[in-house]
N, C-alpha and C positions, 0 to 999 in steps of 0.2 A: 500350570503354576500360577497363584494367583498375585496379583500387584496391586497396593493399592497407592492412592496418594490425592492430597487435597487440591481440589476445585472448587471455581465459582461457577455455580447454578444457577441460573434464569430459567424460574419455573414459567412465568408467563409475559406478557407486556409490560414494562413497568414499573415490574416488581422489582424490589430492589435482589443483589446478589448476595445468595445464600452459599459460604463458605461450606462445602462437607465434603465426605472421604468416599471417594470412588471407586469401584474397583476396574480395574485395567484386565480388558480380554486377552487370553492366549494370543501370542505373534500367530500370524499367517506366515506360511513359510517366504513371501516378500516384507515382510513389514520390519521395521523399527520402532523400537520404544526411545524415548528423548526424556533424558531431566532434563528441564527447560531453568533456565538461567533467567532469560529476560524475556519479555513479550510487551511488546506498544500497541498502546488504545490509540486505536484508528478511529476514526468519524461513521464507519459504516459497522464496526463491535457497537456502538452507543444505537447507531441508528435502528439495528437489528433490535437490542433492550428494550427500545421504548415501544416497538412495532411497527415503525413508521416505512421496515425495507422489507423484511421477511416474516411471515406468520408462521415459525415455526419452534415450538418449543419442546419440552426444556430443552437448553442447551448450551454449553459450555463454551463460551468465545475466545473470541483473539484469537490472529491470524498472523501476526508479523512476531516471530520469537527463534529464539535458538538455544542451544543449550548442548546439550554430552551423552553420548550415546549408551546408555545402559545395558541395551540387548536386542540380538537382529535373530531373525529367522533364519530358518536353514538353510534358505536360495541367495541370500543375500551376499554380496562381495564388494559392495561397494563404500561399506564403513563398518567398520567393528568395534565392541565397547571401547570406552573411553576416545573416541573420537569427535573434536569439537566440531558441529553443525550447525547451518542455519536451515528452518524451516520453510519451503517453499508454499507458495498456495495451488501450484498447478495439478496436483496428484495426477497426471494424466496417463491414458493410456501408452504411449509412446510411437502406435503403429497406425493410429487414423488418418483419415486424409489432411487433418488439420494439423494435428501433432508432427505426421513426417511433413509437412511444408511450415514449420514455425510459427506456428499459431497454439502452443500447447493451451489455451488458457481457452479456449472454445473448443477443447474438448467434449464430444457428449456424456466420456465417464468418466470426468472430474469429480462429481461428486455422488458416485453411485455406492461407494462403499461402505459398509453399515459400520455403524457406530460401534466404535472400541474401548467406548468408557460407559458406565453401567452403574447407576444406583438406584440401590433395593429394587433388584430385577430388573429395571427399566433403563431401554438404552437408551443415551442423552446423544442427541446432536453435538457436532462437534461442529463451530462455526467453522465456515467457509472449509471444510475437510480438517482442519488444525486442531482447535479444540486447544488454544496456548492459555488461556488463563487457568491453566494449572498444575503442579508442581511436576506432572509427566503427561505425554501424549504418546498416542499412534499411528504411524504416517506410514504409508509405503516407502519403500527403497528409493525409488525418485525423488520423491520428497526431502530429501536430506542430503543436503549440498556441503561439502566440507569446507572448513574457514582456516583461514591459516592461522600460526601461532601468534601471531604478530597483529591481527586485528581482533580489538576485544568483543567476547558476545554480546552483551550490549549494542556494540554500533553494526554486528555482522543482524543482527535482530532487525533493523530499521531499515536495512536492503531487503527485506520478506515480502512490505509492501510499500511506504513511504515511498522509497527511493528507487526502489526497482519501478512503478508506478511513472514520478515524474522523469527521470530519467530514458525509462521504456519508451514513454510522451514524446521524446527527444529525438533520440537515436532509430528505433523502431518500427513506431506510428507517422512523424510529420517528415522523419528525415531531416530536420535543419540544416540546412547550408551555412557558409561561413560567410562571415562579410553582410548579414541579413541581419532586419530588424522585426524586433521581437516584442511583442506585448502578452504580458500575464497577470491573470485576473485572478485573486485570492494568494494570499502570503501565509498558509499554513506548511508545513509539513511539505506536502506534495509540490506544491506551488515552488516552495523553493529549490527541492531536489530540481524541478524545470530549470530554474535558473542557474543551477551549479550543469546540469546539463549544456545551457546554452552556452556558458561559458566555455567548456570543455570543447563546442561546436563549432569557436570563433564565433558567434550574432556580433554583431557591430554594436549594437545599441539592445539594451534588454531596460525595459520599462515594468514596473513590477506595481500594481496598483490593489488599494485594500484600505478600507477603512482605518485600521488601527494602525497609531503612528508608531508604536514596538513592533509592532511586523513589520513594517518599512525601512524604519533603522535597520532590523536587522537584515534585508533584503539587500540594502547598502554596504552593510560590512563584509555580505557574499558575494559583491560585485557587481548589482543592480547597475547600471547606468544613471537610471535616475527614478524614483517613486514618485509613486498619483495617488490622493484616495481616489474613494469610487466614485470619479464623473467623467461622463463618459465625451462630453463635449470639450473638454480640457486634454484629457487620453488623445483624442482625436487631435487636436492644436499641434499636439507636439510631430506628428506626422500625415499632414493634414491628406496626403492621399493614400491613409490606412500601411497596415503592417505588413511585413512579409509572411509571417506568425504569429498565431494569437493561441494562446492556451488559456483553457477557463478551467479552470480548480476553486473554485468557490461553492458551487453544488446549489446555485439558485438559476433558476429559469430567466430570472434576468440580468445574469450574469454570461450566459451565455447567449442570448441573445443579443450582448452588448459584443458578445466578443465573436460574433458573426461578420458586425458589422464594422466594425475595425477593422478586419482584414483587408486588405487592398484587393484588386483586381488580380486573380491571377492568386491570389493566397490562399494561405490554408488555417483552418480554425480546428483546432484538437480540442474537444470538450473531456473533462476529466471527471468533475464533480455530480456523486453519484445523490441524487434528487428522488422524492417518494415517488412510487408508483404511480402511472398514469398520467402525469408532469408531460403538459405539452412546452414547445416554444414556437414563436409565429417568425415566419422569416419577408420578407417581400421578396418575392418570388421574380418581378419585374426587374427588380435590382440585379438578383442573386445570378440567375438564368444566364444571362449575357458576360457576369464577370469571371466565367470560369473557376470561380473559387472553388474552394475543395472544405466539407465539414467530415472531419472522421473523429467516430468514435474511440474512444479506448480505455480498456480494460487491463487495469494494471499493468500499464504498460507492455502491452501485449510479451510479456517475459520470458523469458526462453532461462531456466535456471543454472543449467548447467553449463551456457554460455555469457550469459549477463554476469550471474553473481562473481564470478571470477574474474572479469573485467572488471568487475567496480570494485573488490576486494583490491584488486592491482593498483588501481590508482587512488585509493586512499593511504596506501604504504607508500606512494611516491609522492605524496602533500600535494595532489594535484584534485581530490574530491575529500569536501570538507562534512563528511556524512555526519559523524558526531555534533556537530552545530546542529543538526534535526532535533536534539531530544534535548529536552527544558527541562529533566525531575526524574525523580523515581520513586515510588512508593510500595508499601508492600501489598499481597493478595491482600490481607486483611482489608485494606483503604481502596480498594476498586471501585465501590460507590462515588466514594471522593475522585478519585482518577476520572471516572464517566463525567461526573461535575463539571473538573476542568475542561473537559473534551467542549462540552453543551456549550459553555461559557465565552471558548477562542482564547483563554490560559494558556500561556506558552505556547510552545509547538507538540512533539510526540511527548508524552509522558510514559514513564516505565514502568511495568510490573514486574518489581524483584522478585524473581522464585526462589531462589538457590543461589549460592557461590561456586565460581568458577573453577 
């Protein structure tokens, strides 16, 4: 039975997105169809556009969205039409050695699945397995995490990756202790879920530093301790023998190697921000070696969906995580060019792509 419905196309590097009518493959007996409600421009949908992460085209972006379940496969029991969902990015297998020890997101058949949206013959990429920038998508069964009544898709959307992301950074990846001080580098989106994280962790002191003084304000109204722009000898002042935590969400080679070395003796530096291919950073090894610090990576918050999203769903009903403060706008498919703009820019925080009503 065939489906169709509008998308943005990125035929090649660049090129701006071209709005057209898709058509949507036959379910697989696990999969689901999603009208998608809402989907946020991430920094890594724009990065892909321009070519600067992934050389692969055409294909249909956006990766953090959620929306209503239109129609499931035959195997499927885990949501049925009309059931409101948020979209995961982990599509994963469920039984690797990664997946059963909680690491779904380094899966190796995350993203082996062939493409489920098709125009004129040709199968289009669907970023990151999602494929949100458009008015429906096809996701496995796992993929689709149910949202409660009570939290709008919209903000169930900006847990897909924003917030699952810094969050994940948190809980996760560094483990933060309570009563611990905490430095974070870049005041977007991610950056702040970090800090609505740290909060949630008890840190004692969260230091939130970024060039732009609208980022900062608003880092202060989420409960920052106190804002820096970016210098790093003044960051350093305020704890002259380094952080217990440092997260760098800013996605520059000298942002992280700033926040290497902030770390105290014995700390840990969680690097977040995802930089072009081949991007070294240089550490002094003399230093590093003897202070037992700890540099770990992370990948969206290494997310576990079916255990994260419901957690964070819970404590945004209880006014204990202010997810909604993430997203600055909303615009429709049509203005997605414009939307990537803001992204380029550091315009607000997450911006939205209205698909549909709820």
């Amino acid at each position: 039975m065939s489906r169709t419905a509008r998308a943005a196309v990125i035929r090649a590097p660049g090129q701006a997105a071209e709005i057209c009518t898709v058509e949507l493959a036959p379910l697989e007996h696990d999969e689901v169809r999603v009208r998608l409600v809402a989907t946020g421009v991430c920094h890594t949908d724009v990065a892909w556009a321009d070519g600067q992460l992934i050389d692969t085209f055409p294909v249909v972006l956006g990766h953090e969205s959620a929306g209503v379940v239109e129609e499931t496969g035959r195997a499927v029991t885990a949501v049925r039409p009309g059931d409101r969902v948020a979209v995961a990015l982990t599509h994963n297998c469920g039984h690797c050695g990664y997946c059963e020890t909680g690491r779904p997101m380094l899966c190796r058949q995350r993203t082996e699945r062939p493409p489920r949206l098709i125009l004129d013959g040709v199968p289009l990429v669907q970023g990151f397995g999602a494929g949100g920038f458009a008015e429906q998508t096809i996701v496995p069964e796992g993929s689709v995490i149910p949202v409660p009544a009570d939290v709008p898709l919209p903000v169930a959307a900006i847990v897909g990756c924003a917030a699952s992301t810094g969050l994940g950074a948190v809980f996760n990846i560094a483990e933060v202790e309570y009563g611990t001080k905490v430095a974070i580098l870049g005041a977007g989106s991610i950056g702040l879920s970090v800090l609505l994280g740290c909060r949630l962790a008890g840190a004692d002191r969260i230091v939130m530093v970024d060039p732009d003084r609208q980022r900062r304000d608003r880092a202060l109204r989420l409960g920052a301790t106190d804002v820096m722009p970016a210098d790093e000898p003044a960051v350093r002042a305020l704890e002259p023998d380094g952080f217990d935590y440092v997260f760098e969400s800013a996605g520059t080679a000298q942002a992280m190697e700033s926040a290497v070395r902030l770390a105290r003796e014995g700390g840990t530096t969680t690097l977040i921000g995802v930089v072009p291919p081949g991007t070294t950073i240089t550490i002094d090894a003399r230093s590093f070696v003897p202070s037992q610090s700890r540099i770990l990576g992370c990948l969206t918050g290494n997310v576990r969906p079916h255990v994260d999203f419901d957690r964070f769903f819970r404590l945004y009903r209880r006014g204990l995580l202010d997810l909604a403060a993430l997203s600055t706008g909303a615009m429709p498919l049509d203005d997605l060019d414009a939307a990537f703009a803001r992204c380029r820019s550091g315009a607000g925080l997450r911006t939205l792509i209205a698909l549909s009503a709820e």
